[in-house]
C-alpha positions in Angstrom: 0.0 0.0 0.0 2.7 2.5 0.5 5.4 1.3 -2.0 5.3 1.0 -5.8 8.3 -1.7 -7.4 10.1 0.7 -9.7 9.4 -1.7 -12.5 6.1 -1.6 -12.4 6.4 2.4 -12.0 7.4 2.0 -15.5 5.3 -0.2 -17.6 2.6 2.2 -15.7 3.7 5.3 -17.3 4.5 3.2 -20.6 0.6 1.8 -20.5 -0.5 5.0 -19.8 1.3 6.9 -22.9 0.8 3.9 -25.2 -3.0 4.4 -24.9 -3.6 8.2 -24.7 -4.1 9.3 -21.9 -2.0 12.6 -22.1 -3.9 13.6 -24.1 -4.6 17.6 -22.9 -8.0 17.5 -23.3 -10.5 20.5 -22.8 -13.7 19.3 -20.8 -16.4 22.2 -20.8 -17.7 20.8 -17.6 -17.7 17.6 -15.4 -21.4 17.4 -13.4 -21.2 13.4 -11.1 -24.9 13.0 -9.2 -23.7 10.8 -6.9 -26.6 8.5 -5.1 -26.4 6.8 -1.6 -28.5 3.7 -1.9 -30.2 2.4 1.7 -28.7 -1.1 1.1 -25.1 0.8 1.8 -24.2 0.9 -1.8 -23.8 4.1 -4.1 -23.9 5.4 -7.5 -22.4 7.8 -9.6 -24.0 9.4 -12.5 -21.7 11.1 -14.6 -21.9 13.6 -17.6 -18.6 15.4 -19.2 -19.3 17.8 -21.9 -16.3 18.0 -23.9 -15.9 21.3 -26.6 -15.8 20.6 -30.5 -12.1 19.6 -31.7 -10.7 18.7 -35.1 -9.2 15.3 -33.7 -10.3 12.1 -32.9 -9.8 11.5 -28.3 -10.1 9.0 -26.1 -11.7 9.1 -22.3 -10.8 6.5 -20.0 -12.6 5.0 -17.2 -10.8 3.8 -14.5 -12.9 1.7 -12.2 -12.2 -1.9 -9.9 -13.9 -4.8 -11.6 -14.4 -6.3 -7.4 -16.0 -3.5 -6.4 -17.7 -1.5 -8.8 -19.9 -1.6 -12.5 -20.0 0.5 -15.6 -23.0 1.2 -17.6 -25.5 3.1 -19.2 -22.2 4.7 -22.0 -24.1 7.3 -24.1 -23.1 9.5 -26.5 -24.9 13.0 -27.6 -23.5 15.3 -30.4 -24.8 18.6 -30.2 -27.2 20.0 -33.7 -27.9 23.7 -32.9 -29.2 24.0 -29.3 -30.1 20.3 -28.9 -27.9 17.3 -27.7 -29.3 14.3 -29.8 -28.3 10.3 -29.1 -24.8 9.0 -31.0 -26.1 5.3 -31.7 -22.2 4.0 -32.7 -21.2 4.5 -29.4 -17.2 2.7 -29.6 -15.6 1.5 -26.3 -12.6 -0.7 -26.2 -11.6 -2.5 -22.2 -8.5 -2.8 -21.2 -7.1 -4.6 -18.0 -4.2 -3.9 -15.7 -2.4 -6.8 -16.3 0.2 -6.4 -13.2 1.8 -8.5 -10.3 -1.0 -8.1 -7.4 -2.7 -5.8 -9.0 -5.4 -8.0 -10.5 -8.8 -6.2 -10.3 -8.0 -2.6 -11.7 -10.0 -1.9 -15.6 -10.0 0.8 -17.9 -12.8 1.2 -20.4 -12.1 3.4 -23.0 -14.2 5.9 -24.5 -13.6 7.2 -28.4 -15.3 10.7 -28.4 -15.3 11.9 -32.2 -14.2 14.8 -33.8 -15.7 17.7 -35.5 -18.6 18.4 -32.8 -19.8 18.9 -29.0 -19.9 15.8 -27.0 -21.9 14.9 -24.0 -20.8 11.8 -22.6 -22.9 10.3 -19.7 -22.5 6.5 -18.0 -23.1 5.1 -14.5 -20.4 3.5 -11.7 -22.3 1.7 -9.2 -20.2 -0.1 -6.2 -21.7 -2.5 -3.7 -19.3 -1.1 -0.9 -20.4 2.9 0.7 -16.8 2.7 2.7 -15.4 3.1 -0.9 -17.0 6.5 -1.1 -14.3 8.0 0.1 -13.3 11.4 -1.6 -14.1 14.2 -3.8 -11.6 15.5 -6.2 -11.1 18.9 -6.8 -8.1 18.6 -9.1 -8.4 17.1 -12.3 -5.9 16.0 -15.0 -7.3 17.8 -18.0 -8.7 21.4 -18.3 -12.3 21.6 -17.1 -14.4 24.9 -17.0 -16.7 23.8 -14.3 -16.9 20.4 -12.3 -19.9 20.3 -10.5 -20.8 17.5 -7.3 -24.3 16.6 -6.1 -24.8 13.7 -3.1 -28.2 12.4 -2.2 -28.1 10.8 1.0 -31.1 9.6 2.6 -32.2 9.9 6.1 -30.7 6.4 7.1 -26.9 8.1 6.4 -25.7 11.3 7.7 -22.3 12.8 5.4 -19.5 14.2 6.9 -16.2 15.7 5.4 -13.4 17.6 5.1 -11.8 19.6 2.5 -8.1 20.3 1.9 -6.4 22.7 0.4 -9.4 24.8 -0.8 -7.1 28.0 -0.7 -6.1 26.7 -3.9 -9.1 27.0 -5.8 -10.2 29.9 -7.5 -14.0 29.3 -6.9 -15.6 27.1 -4.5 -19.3 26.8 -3.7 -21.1 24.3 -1.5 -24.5 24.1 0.0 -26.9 21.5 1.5 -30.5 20.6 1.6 -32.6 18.3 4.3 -36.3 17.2 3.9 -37.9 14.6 6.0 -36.3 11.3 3.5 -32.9 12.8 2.4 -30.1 15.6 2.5 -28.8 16.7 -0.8 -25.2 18.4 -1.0 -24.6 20.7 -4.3 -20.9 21.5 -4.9 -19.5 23.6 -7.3 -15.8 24.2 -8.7 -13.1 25.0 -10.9 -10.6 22.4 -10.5 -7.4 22.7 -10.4 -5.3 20.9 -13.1 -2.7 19.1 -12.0 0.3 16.7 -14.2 -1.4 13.0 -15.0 0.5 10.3 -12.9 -0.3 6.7 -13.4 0.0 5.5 -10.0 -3.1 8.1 -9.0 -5.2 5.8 -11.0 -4.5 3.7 -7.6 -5.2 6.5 -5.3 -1.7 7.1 -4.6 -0.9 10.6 -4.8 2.7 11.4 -3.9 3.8 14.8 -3.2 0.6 16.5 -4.2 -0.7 19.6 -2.7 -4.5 19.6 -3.9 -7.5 20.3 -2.7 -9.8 17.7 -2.5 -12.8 16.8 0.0 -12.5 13.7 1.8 -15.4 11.7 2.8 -17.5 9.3 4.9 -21.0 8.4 4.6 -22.3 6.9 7.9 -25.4 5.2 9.7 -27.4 7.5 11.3 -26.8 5.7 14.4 -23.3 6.9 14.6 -24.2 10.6 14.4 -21.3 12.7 15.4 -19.7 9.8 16.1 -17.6 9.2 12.6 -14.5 7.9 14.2 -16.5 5.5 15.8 -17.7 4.2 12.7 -14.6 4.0 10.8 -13.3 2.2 13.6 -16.0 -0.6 14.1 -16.5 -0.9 10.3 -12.8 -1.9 10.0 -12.5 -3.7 13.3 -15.3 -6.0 11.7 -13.6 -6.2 8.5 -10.3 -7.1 10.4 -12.0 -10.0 12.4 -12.2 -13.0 9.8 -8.4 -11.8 9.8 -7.2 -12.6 13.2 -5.5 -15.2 14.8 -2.5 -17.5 14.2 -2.8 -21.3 14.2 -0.3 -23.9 15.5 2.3 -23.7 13.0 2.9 -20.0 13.6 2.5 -20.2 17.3 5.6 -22.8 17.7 7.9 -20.8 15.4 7.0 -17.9 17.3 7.9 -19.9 20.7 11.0 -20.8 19.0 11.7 -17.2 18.3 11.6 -15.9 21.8 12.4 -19.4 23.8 14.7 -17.5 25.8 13.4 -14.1 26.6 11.2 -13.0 28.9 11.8 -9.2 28.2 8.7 -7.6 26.4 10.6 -5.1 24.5 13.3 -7.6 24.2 10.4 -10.1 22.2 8.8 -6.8 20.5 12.4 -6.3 19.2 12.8 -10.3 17.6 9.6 -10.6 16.6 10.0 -7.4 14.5 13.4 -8.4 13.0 11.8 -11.5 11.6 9.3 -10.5 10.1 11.5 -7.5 8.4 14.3 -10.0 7.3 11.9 -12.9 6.4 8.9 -11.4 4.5 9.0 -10.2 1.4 7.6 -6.4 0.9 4.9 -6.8 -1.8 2.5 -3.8 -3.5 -0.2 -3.2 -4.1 -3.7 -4.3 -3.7 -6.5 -2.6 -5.3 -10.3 -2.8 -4.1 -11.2 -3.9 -0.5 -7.6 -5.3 -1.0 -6.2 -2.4 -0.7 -7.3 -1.8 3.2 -8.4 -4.8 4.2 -5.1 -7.8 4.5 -4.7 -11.4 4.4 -5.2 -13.9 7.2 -2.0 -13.7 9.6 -1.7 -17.5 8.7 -1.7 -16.8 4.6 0.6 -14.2 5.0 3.0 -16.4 7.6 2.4 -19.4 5.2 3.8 -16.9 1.5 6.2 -15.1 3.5 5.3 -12.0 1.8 2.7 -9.5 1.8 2.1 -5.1 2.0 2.0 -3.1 5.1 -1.1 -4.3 6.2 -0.4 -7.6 5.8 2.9 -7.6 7.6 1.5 -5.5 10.2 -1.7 -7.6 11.0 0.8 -10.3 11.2 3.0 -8.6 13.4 0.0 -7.7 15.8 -1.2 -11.0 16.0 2.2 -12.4 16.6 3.1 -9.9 19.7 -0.6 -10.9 21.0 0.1 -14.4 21.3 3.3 -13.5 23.5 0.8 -11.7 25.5 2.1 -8.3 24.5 -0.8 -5.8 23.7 -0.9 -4.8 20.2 -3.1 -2.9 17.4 -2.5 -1.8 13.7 -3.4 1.6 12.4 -3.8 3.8 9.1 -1.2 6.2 8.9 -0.3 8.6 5.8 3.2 9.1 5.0 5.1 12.3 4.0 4.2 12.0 0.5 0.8 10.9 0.8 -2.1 14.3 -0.3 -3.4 14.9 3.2 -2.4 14.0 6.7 -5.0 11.0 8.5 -6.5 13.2 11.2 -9.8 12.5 9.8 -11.6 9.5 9.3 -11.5 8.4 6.1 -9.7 5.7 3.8 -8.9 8.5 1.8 -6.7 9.6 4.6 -4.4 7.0 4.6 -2.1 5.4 2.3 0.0 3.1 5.1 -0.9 0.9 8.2 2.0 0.2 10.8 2.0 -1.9 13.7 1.4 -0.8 17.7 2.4 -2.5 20.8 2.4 -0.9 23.8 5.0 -1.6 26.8 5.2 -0.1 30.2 2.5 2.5 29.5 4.1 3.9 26.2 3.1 3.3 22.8 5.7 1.6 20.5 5.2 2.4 17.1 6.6 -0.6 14.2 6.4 -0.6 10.8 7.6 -4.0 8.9 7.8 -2.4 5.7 10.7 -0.1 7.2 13.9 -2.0 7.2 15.8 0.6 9.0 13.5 1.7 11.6 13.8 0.8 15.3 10.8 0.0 17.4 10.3 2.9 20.6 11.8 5.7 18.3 8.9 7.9 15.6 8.9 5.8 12.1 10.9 8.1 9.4 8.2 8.7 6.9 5.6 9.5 9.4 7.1 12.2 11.7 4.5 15.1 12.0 2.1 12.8 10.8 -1.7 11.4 12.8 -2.0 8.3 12.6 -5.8 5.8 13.5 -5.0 3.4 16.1 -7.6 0.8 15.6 -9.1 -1.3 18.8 -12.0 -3.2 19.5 -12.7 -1.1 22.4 -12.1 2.5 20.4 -10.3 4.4 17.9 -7.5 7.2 18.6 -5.3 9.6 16.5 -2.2 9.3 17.8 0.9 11.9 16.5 3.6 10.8 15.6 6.3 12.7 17.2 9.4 13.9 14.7 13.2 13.3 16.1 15.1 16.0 17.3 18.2 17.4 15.6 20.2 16.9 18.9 19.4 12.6 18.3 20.4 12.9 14.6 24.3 14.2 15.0 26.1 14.4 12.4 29.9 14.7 13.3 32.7 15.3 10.7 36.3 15.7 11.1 38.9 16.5 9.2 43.1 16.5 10.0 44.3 18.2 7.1 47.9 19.1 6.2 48.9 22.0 3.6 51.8 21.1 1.0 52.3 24.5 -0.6 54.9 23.3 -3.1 52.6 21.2 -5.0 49.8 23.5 -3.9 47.6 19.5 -2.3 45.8 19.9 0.9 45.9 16.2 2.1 44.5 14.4 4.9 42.0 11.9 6.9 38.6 12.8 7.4 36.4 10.7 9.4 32.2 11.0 9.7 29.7 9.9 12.5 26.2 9.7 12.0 23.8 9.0 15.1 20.0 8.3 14.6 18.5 8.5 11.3 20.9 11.1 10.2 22.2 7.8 8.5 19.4 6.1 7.5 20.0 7.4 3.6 23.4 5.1 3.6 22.3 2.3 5.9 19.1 1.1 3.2 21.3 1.3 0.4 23.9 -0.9 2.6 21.0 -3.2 3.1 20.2 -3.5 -0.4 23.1 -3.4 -2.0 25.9 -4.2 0.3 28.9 -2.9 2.0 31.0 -3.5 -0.7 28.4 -1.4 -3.7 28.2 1.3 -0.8 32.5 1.8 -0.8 32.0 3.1 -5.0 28.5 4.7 -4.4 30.2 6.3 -0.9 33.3 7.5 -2.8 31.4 9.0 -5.7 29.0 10.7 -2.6 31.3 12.5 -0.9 33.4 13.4 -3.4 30.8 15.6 -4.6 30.2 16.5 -0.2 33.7 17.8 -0.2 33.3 19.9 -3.5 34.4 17.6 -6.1 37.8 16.6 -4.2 39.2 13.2 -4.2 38.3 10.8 -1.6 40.4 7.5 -0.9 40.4 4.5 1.3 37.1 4.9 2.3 35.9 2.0 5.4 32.8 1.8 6.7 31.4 0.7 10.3 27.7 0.0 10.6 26.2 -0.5 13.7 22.6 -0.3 15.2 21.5 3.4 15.4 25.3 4.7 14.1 27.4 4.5 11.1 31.0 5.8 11.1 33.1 6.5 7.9 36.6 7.3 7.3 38.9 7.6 4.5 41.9 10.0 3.2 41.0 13.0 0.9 43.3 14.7 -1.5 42.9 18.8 -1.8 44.3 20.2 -4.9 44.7 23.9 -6.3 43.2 25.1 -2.8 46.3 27.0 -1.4 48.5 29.6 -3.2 51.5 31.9 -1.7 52.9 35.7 -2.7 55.9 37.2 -0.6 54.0 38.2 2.0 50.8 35.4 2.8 49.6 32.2 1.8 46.1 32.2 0.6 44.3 29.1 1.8 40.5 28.2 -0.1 38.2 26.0 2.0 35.4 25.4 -0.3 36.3 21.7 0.3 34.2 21.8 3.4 31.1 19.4 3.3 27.8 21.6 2.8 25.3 21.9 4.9 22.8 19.9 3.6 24.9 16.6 2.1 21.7 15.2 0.5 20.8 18.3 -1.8 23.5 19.6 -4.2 21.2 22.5 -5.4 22.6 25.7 -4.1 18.6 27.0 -3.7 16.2 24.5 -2.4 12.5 24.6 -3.9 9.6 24.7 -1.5 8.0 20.7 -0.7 11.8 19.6 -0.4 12.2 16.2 1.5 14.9 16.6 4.2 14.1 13.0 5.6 14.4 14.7 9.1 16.0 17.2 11.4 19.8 17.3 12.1 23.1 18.6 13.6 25.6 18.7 11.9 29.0 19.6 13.5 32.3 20.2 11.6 35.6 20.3 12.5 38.0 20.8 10.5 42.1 21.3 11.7 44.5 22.2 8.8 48.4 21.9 9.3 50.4 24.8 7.7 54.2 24.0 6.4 55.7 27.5 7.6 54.9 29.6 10.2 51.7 32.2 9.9 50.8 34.9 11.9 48.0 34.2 14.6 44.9 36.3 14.3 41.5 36.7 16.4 38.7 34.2 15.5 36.8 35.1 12.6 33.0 34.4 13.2 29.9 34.4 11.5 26.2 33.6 12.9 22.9 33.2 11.5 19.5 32.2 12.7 16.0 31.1 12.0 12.9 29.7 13.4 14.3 26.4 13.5 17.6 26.8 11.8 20.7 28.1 12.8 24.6 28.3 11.3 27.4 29.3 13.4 31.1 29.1 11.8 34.5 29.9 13.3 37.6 30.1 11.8 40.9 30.8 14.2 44.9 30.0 14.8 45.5 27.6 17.7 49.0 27.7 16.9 51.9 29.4 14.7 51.3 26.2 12.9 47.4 25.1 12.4 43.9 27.1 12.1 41.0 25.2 12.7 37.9 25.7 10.5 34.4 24.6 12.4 30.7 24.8 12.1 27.3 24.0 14.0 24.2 23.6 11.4 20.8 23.1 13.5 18.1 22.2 10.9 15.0 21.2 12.8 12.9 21.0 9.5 12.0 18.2 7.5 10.8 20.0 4.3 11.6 23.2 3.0 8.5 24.5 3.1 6.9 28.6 2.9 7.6 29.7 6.0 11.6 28.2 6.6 12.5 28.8 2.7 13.9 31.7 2.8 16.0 31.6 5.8 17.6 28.5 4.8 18.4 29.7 1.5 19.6 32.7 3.1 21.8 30.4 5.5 23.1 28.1 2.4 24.2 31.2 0.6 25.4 33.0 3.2 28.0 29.9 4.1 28.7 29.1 0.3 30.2 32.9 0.6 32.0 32.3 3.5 33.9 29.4 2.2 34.3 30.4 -1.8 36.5 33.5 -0.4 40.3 32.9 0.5 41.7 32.8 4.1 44.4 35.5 4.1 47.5 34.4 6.1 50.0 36.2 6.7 53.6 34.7 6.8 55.7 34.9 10.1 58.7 36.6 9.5 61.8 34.9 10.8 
């Protein structure tokens, strides 16, 4: 549910070319009537009026073959004033043919040329949960989308809208009589770039507005957390338990600890480095897993498989434990309301001593009792039999993410090389970019990629020798770098260039950073840097620079300890983990304010014998 294979990334956007769908359409308006039905199923009536063009187009319709129905296609080409009935009305079907994705179709629509089109069909799905959001964004150019629910008095509605400040016209109004409420919504959506993996309801790193829904029994009025809650606590029930099989393997496991966190901690490891990650499901697939024993029994599955697994696993041991929707960084809103809409990720819960231990199996690098990486800032929906709660998901702190680099330099003026050792220390998740290519890949593929990595860090220098220590919650690096045309003399000084000094920010070579930049998570990174002259200089007063922001800060000192050495050092605080509107500028500020520092020469003046 949260991952895509990068292979099948690809044949998506190849599918999606081959057939047409970039197509930059025009639609003159989008109008869905959208029925709830008192046997909890729904319909959506649809009508798209597209303007006259010279060419030939095709409309898809994306819909799940387990959930949901198309019918009713109808054509009408517009003679005068009138829209009159196109008998020919051509369709072609087309399947996703995918590793498990096995229930996604796409019916294709040819709309012809040389005249005004209304096309009108019917979706009608068996499940209400699947109502689940409103878009307000669209893929093509459309003048005016319009949105009208009928709910009857056995359902009340509720929703939430994101984003609206990005939509130039928004209108929405409701209606009650004694058998139904109607809701009438009217806007001007905002176009976005097509991406095939939103067919799935994946949307990564989108900021659009869109309404998410639920529809729910009367019963649970004001209640819709409740509802979400017992609607997938029911759905999750057939999916519980663990049968003999598992239950020795498991004893196995943890035959010699008695420690809860100690068991959290093997259980956890096992299933991470014996399941395989698998994506995606579509239809009730998607939020609803596998039996605990099916997914034991393949040894694969998504997050919510893994998860349900892991839950049921940890309960056995008599550890209390729940799984819950969560939305990740990238996902289009944050899952603070009730909705499957919300979420596009489900972890794993136990809790130990009072505190809740957050675990995600999907997440090779994470470690359980510390926030999950892709879900700091983020809500997440605890589910329990007993009730729902959003839970927050606290972010790290820079202070647990150091970042340590030194650097023992020595100047060789005569062949004008800075040479030296350097060694890193990351603690946290500062290293957690290294340690899952290290896990995929190897220490031995991470020596080249690390070489090529921070020779680019250190400004395009040469880095040597590089070894590599990898250790639960740390990684430590150290190799030998070679400086060149970074020191020059005249009669009187030697002139000494440090823009070999790792930036700030190792992750991002841009000099500017855009606003929705992914940081991964706060950090501190120290420097310290001592360089070795080979003839005496004159000592001179510390030259300092500061800068500050909300939430970022850069202090840098450069000084003579000696007749001898100067040491170059920096603090960078970055308790951010995008770039986003409000810490954009300063940290631009702060990255160009440094790259001046360090692209002008040190001026030293020779000691005079």
């Amino acid at each position: 549910m949260k991952r895509i294979h990068n292979t099948c990334t690809l044949l998506f956007f190849i599918f999606y070319s081959l057939i047409g769908f970039t197509q930059d359409l025009y639609l003159k308006s989008k109008e869905e009537n959208i029925k709830i039905q008192k046997d909890s199923s729904f319909v959506k009536e649809i009508a798209i009026t597209f303007e006259k063009s010279d060419e030939l187009r095709y409309y898809p319709i994306f819909y799940d073959t387990e959930l949901e129905r198309v019918s009713d296609i109808l054509l009408f080409g517009k003679k005068r004033k009138r829209f009159k009935n196109i008998v020919a009305v051509r369709t072609y079907d087309e399947n996703v043919e995918l590793d498990y994705i096995t229930s996604k179709k796409i019916k294709i629509v040819e709309i012809p040329a040389d005249v005004e089109v209304k096309l009108k069909y019917s979706i009608s799905c068996k499940e209400l949960m699947y109502f689940t959001s409103l878009h307000f964004f669209s893929y093509y150019e459309i003048g005016m989308l319009t949105y009208q629910i009928n709910v009857p008095k056995e359902f009340k509605l509720v929703h939430n809208t994101i984003h609206k400040d990005l939509l130039s016209s928004y209108a929405i109004d409701s209606t009650s009589t004694d058998v139904s409420s109607v809701w009438n919504i009217k806007v001007v959506p905002r176009k976005v770039e097509s991406d095939p993996l939103q067919i799935f309801g994946i949307y990564k790193n989108m900021k659009v507005p869109m309404m998410r829904t639920l529809v729910m029994p009367s019963s649970y009025e004001k209640r819709p957390m409740d509802y979400m809650n017992d609607w997938y606590t029911r759905n999750l029930a057939s999916k519980k338990g663990i049968d003999d099989s598992v239950k020795q393997k498991i004893d196995e496991l943890t035959a010699n600890s008695t420690d809860p966190s100690e068991i959290v901690n093997i259980i956890y490891d096992y299933v991470r480095n014996n399941f395989k990650y698998v994506a995606i499901e579509t239809g009730m697939g998607a939020f609803i897993p596998f039996t605990a024993n099916e997914v034991y029994a393949n040894k694969q599955g998504d997050c919510k498989d893994l998860s349900n697994f892991l839950s049921e696993a940890l309960r056995y041991k008599g550890i209390e434990s729940d799984i819950a929707l969560a939305a990740t960084f990238d996902h289009i809103s944050d899952c603070d309301f009730p909705a499957l809409s919300s979420a596009n990720h489900v972890i794993g819960v136990a809790y130990i001593d009072g505190k809740t231990i957050l675990l995600d199996p999907t997440d090779p690098i994470h470690y359980a009792g510390s926030p999950v990486q892709s879900l700091q800032d983020r809500t997440i929906l605890i589910v329990n039999p007993k009730g729902a709660t959003f839970f927050k998901v606290e972010r790290f702190s820079p202070q647990e993410n150091e970042i340590l680099y030194q650097l023992d330099l020595k100047v060789d003026s005569e062949s004008m090389l800075v040479n030296g050792i350097f060694t890193v220390d990351y603690d946290g998740i500062s290293s957690n970019y290294f340690k899952r290519y290290i896990k995929s890949e190897g220490e031995k593929k991470f020596k080249d990629f690390g070489k090529t990595f921070f020779d680019e860090v250190f400004g395009n220098q040469s880095i040597s020798d590089l070894e590599v220590v990898n250790k639960p919650k740390k990684l430590h690096l150290e190799g030998t770098i070679a400086i060149n045309g970074k020191t020059f003399n005249d009669g009187e000084s030697k002139y000494l260039f440090i823009d070999f000094l790792p930036r700030l920010i190792e992750t991002e070579a841009r000099e500017e950073l855009i606003e929705g930049t992914y940081l991964r998570n706060p950090f501190y990174k120290k420097m310290r840097a001592k360089i070795k002259m080979d003839e005496p200089i004159v000592t001179f007063q510390p030259i300092e620079h500061t800068y500050k922001g909300e939430g970022i800060s850069l202090t840098m000192t450069i000084k003579a300890i000696s007749n001898l050495e100067i040491e170059c050092n920096y603090d960078f605080i970055f308790d951010h983990i995008f770039i986003n509107k409000e810490n954009s500028s300063k940290t631009n500020e702060i990255l160009k304010s440094f790259k001046k520092i360090i692209n002008e020469p040190i001026v030293l003046k020779k000691q005079k014998s």
